[in-house]
N, C-alpha and C positions, 0 to 999 in steps of 0.2 A: 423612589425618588420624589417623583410628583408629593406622594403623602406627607415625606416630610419637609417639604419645600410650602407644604400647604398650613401645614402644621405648625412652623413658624411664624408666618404670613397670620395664621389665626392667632398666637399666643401675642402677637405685639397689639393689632387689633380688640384683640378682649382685654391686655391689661390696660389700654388706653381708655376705654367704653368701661371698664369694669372701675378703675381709678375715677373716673366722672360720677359713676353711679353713685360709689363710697360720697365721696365729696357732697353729694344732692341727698343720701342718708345720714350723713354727719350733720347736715343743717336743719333735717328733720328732727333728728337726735333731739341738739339741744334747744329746738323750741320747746318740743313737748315735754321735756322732762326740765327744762330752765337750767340747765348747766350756765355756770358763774361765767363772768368774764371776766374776772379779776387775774390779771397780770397774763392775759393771753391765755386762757385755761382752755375755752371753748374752741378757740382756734388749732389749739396744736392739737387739740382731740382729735378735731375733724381730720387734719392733715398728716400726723401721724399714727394715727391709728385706723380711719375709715377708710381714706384712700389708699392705703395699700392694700388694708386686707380685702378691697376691694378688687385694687389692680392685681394683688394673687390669681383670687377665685376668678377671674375675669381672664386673666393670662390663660390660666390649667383648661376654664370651661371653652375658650374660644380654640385653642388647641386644639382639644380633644375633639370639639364640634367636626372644625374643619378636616384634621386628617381622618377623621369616620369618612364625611362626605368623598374624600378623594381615594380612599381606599377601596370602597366600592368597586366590585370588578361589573364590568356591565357586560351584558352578556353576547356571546359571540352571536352573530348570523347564523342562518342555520345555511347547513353547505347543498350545497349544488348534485342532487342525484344523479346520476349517469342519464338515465331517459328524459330530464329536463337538459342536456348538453347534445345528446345528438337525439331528436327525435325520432321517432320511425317511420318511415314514408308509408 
């Protein structure tokens, strides 16, 4: 339960973080390569096509990150011998 309560928790986080990324690659995009602006060309590149495939790979990768981290079993104590619970006088 925890995993995939974590695993939620991480897919909204990484498509939000991963959506921003796309958006700051999309403005990279079209400086370097001088995509037009003519009739909002440059803009709707950015925002339909970088931020999503951004906020995808950013949903699946934070996902996936988190519920590894919560699935991890950590490891038990180690138990209690008999001679360490009653001593011997």
């Amino acid at each position: 339960m925890k995993a995939a309560g974590l695993g939620c928790l991480g897919f909204v986080l990484g498509a939000i973080i991963g959506g921003v990324i796309g958006i700051v690659l999309g403005f990279v995009w079209i400086n370097v390569f001088n995509t037009s602006d003519f009739e909002g060309y440059s803009g709707m590149l950015v925002f339909f096509t970088f931020m999503p495939i951004g906020a995808i790979l950013g949903g699946i990768l934070g996902a996936v990150a988190l519920a590894a981290i919560a699935s991890r079993v950590e490891p038990a104590p180690p138990l209690a011998s008999s001679e360490t619970k009653n001593p011997p006088d």
